[in-house]
Structures are given as structure tokens and as C-alpha cells.
C-alpha positions as CSV (number, residue, x, y, z in Angstrom):
1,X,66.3,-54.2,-29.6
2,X,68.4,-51.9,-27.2
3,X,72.0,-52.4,-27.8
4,X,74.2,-54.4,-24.6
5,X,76.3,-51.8,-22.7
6,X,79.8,-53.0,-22.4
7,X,81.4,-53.4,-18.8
8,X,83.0,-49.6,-18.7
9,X,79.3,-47.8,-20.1
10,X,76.9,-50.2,-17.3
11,X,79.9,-48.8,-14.4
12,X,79.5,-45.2,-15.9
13,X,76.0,-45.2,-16.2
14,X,75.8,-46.4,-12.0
15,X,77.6,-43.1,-11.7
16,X,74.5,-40.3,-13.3
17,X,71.4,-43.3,-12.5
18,X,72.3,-45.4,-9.9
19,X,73.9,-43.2,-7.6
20,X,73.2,-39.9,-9.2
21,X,71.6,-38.8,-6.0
22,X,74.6,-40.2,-3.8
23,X,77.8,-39.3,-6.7
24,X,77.0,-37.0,-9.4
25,X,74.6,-34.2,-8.0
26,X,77.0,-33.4,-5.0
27,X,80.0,-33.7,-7.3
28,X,78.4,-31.4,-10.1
29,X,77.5,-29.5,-7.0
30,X,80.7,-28.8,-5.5
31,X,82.4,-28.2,-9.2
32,X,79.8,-25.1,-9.3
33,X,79.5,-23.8,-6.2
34,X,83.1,-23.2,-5.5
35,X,83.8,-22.7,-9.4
36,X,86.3,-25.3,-9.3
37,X,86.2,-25.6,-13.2
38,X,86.7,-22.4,-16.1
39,X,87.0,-22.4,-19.1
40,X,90.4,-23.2,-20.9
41,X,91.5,-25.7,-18.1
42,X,93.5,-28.0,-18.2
43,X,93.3,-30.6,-15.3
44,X,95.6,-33.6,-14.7
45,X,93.4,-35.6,-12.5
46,X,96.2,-37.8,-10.4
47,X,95.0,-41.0,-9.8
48,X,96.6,-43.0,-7.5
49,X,95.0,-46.3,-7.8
50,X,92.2,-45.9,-4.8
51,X,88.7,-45.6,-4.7
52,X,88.0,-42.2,-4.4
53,X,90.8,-41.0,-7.0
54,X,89.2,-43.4,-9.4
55,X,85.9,-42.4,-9.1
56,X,87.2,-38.4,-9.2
57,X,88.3,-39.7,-13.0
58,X,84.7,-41.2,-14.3
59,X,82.9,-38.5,-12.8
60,X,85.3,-35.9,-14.7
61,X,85.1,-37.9,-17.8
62,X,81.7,-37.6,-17.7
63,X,81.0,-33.8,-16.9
64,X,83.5,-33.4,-19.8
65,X,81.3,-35.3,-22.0
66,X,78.1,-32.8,-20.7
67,X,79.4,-29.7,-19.7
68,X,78.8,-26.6,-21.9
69,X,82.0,-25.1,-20.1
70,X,85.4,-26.2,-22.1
71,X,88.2,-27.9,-20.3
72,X,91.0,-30.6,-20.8
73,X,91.9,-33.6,-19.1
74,X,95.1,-35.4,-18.9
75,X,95.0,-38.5,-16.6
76,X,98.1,-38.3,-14.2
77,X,99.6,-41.6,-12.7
78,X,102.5,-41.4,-10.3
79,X,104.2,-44.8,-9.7
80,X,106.3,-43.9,-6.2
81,X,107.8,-47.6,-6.1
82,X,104.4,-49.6,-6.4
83,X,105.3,-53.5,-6.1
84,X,104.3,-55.4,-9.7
85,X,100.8,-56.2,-8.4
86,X,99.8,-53.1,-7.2
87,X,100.9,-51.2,-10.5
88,X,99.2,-53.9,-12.7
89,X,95.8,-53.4,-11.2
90,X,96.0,-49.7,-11.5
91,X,97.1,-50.4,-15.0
92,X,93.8,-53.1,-15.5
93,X,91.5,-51.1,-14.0
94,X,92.2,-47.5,-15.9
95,X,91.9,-50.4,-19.0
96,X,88.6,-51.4,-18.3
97,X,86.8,-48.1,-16.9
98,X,88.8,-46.6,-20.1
99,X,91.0,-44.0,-18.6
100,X,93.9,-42.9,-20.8
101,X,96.5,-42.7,-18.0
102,X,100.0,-40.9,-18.1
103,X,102.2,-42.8,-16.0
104,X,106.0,-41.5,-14.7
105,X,107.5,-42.9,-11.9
106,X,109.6,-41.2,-8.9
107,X,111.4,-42.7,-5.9
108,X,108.9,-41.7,-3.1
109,X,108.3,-44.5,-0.9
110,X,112.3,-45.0,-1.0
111,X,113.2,-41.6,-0.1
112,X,110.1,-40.6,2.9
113,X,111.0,-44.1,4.5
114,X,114.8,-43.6,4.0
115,X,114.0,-39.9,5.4
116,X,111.6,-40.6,8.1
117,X,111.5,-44.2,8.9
118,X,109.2,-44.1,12.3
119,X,106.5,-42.1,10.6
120,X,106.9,-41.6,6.9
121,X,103.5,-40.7,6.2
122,X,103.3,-36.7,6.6
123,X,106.5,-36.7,4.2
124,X,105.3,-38.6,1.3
125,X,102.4,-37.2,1.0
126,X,104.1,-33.7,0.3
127,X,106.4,-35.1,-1.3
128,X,103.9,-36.7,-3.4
129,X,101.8,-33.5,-4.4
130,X,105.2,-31.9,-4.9
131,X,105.9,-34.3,-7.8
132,X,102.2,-34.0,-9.0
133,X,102.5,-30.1,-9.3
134,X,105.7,-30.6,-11.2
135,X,104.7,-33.0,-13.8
136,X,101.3,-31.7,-14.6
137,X,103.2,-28.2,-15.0
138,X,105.4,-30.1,-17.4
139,X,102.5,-31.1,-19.2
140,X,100.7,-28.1,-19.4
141,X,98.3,-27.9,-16.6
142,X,97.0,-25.2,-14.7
143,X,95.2,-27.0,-11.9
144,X,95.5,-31.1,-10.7
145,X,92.6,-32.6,-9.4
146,X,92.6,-34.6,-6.0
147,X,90.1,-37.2,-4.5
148,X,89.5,-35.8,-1.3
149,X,86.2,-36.4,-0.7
150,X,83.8,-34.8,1.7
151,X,84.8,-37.3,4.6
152,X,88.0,-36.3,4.6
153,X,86.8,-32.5,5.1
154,X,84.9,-33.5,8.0
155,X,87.5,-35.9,9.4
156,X,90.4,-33.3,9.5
157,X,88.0,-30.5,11.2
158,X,87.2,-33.1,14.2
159,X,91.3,-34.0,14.0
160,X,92.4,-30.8,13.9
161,X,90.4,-30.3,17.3
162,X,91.6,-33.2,18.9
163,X,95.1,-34.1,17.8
164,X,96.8,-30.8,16.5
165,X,94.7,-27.8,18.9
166,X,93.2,-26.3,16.0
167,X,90.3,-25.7,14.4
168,X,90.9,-25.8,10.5
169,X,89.4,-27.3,7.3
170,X,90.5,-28.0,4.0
171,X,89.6,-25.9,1.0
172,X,87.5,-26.9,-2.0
173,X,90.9,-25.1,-4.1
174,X,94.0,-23.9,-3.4
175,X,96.5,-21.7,-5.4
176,X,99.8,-23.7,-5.5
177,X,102.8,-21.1,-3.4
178,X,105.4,-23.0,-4.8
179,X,104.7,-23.7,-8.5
180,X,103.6,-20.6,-10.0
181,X,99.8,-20.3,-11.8
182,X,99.0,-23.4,-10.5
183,X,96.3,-24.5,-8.5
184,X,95.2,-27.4,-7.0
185,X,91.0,-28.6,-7.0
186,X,88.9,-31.2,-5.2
187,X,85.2,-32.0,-7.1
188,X,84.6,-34.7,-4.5
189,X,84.3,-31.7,-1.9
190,X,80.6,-32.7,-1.2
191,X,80.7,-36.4,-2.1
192,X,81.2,-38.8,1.4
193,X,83.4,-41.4,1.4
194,X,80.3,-44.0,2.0
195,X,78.8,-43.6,-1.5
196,X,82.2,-43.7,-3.3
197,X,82.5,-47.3,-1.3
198,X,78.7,-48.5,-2.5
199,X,79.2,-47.9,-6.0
200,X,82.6,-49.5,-5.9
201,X,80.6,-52.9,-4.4
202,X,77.7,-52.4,-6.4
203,X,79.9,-52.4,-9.7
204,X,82.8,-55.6,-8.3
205,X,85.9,-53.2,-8.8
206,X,88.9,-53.8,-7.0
207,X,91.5,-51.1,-6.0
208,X,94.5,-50.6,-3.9
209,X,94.9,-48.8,-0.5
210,X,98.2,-47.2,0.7
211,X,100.6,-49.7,-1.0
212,X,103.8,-48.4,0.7
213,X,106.1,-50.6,1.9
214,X,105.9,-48.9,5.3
215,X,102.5,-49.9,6.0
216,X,103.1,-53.1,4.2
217,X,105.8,-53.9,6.7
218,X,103.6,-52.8,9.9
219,X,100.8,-55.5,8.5
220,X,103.4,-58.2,7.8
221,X,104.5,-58.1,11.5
222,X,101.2,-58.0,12.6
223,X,101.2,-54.8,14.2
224,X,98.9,-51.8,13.8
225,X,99.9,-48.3,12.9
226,X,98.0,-45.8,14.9
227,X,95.9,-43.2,12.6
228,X,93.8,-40.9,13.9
229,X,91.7,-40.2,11.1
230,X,90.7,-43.9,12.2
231,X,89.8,-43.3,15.5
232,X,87.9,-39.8,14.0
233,X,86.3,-42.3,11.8
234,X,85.3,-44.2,14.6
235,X,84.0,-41.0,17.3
236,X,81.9,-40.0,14.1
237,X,80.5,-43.3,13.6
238,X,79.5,-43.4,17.0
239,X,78.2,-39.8,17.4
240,X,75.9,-40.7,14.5
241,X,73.7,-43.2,16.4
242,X,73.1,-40.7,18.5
243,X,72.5,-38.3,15.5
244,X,71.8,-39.2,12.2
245,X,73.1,-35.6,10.9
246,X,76.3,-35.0,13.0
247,X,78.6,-35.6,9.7
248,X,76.9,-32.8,7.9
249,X,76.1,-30.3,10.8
250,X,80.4,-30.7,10.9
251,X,80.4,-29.8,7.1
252,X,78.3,-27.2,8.0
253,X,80.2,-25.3,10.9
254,X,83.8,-24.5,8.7
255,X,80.9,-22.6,6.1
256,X,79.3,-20.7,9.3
257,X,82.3,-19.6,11.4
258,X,81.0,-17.0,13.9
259,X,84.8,-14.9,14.1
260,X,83.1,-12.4,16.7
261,X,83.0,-15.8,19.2
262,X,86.4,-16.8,19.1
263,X,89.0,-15.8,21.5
264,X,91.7,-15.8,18.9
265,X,92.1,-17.0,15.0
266,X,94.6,-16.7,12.4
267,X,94.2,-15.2,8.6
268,X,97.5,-15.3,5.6
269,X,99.8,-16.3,8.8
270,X,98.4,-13.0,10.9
271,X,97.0,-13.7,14.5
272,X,94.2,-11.9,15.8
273,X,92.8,-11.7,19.6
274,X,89.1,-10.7,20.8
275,X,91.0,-8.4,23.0
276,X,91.7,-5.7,19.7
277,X,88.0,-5.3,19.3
278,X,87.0,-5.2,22.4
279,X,88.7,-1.7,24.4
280,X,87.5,-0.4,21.4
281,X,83.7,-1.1,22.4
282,X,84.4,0.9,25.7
């Protein structure tokens, strides 16, 4: 008689049968293909009580358990003034999907609202990778692991178009400029943000969203902060009745820029203009 999988094996199980297609093969992929992972790391995977920084953890947890390729993990949790319910369910959930979470707690939420009280957003969130760097540096880390996913790549191409008169991305890694042989790595590069929701349905798990008190405050009032990832998320939704593969053909077009058709683009902080190439063709 086949033993009974308990709660935390049937959720991590979902994750290489259920939506191996959907969760593990792109994730797997992405880890490979931009050789996210060498051997001797040491990764603090900073989990900040969502969806997709959740899911990042399992699927590391389990590519530790099967890779060939040698690495540590350390489990990084940054309280930044979480109210008592929001920290508990972090705390229950890394419990039952078994996650062996470091905890330290800063004064972010205070200090970006205090700082920037109209629009505190941009703020914390350097301020909160700031933090990471430092205290998985202190821990002996080389790289921290983030859960932007491959909805998020997509999302800040179309806003970097349309709200900020740029094109850009947002790279699979970067090398940290401010904390020295650090770096920081995203394995949910190729994952979209749909398939990180299904398996949180299909498996009942509950998580938090923003938390802050700032966006707390907006809903309270009943008013509604304007994000234009949001609206993004909306155009894309829309665009994809149209076409069914207009999410990936924008994945696609920061992996096949044609440089030789742009009027001007910048490389390490250096801008460049058709115009230098083109008395030279004379």
C-alpha cells in the first residue's frame, strides 16, 4: 500500500507533475540557459511572503534536491514593519511548505513613507534589495534570489515604452555595484505569472500582497493607487484576444534587438547614434 503524502510532499509534487510543463521545465530552463546557478553558491532566496517569492523557494528546494551541480540555500525573510497578521502567515506558511526561513527585521515601510509619503513605492523597493544585499552578505552569500517572474519581464518592456520613453528589460542576473562579489539572480525568468497563480489555487495556499501601510491606507479610504504595471497588465490582456502569442513575441524582442535599426541606444551609461555609422558608409 503506497504511503499518504503529507500536505508539504502532495504541494511539492504539483510543482514537477502537475504543473511541470507550466512551473518546473521553464524554471529549470531559465536556471540553465542564463547559468544562473555554479557551483559553490550560496543563494539566500528572499522571500517576502507573495506568491511568486514562495514558489521561487519550492522550486529551489527542489532543484537542490536533483541537481548534480552543488549549491546552498539560506531562506531570507525581511520583516520591514509587517502588521501581526501578515508576519504570522508568512511564518505558517514557510511551516507547512517546510521552508527554514531566516527572519531580521528593518524599518522600511517607516522610513520610505516617512521619506516619500505621496509615492513611497520606487523607494522601498531599493531600499529593500539594499537591505537584502547586506544581510545575505552577512551571511555568506554570493548571489540572492528574486521572484520576478517572466510577467514582470514582459510588463516592464511595454512600461518602459509607454511610461518612462524607453525601451529596456530586466536581466536574468545582475552583478551587485554596490556590494562587492555579489550578484543578484531571477530562476522565474521564464515562468509567467498565470501558472505561479494556478498552482497557488490548485494547492488552497494563501499569501500576502504588498502589506505596506501605504497601500493599506489608499484601500482603507477607498481610493485607488494608480499602477501602471496594472494598466500594462490590462493592454496585454487585451492584445491577447487579438493574439494568443503577444506575451511571448514581447519576451522574444529584448533577445532579438536589431541595434543597426535604432536611431540611438545606450550601453555601460555610453550613448550611441545611427549618425556614427552612417558617414562612414559614404
Amino acid at each position: 500500500m503506497a504511503k499518504e503524502l503529507s500536505r508539504c510532499q502532495q504541494i511539492e509534487r504539483s510543482l514537477i507533475t502537475t504543473y511541470r510543463k507550466e512551473l518546473w521545465s521553464p524554471f529549470v530552463l531559465a536556471v540553465k540557459k542564463y547559468r544562473l546557478i555554479e557551483a559553490g553558491d550560496k543563494i539566500a532566496v528572499c522571500i517576502s511572503g507573495g506568491k511568486d517569492s514562495v514558489v521561487l523557494a519550492k522550486l529551489m528546494q527542489e532543484l537542490q534536491r536533483h541537481s548534480e551541480t552543488p549549491f546552498e540555500l539560506l531562506f531570507l525573510v525581511m520583516d520591514p514593519g509587517y502588521n501581526k497578521e501578515n508576519r504570522t502567515r508568512i511564518e505558517e506558511n514557510a511551516k507547512l511548505l517546510q521552508i527554514p526561513i531566516t527572519v531580521f527585521e528593518s524599518d522600511i515601510f517607516a522610513a520610505s513613507e516617512s521619506a516619500s509619503a505621496d509615492s513611497p513605492c520606487y523607494l522601498c523597493a531599493r531600499m529593500r534589495r539594499g537591505h537584502l544585499y547586506a544581510k545575505a552578505k552577512e551571511l555568506g552569500c554570493n548571489k540572492i534570489a528574486l521572484g520576478h517572474h517572466k510577467s514582470d519581464v514582459i510588463e516592464t518592456t511595454l512600461m518602459g515604452m509607454l511610461y518612462g520613453g524607453q525601451m529596456q528589460g530586466m536581466l536574468p542576473k545582475i552583478k551587485s555595484a554596490n556590494f562587492e562579489g555579489m550578484e543578484l539572480i531571477r530562476p522565474l525568468y521564464c515562468v509567467l505569472e498565470r501558472d505561479i497563480i494556478r498552482w497557488k489555487e490548485f494547492n488552497e495556499l494563501q499569501f500576502i500582497a504588498c502589506a505596506c501601510k501605504f497601500t493599506e491606507g489608499i484601500e482603507k479610504n477607498g481610493g485607488e493607487l494608480f499602477s501602471a504595471r496594472q494598466r500594462v497588465k490590462e493592454l496585454i490582456a487585451s492584445l491577447k484576444e487579438e493574439n494568443p502569442n503577444v506575451e511571448n513575441n514581447i519576451f522574444q524582442s529584448i533577445h532579438n534587438v536589431q541595434l543597426d535599426t535604432l536611431a540611438e541606444y545606450k550601453t555601460q551609461g555610453k550613448k550611441f547614434s545611427f549618425l556614427d555609422k552612417f558617414s562612414k558608409l559614404e
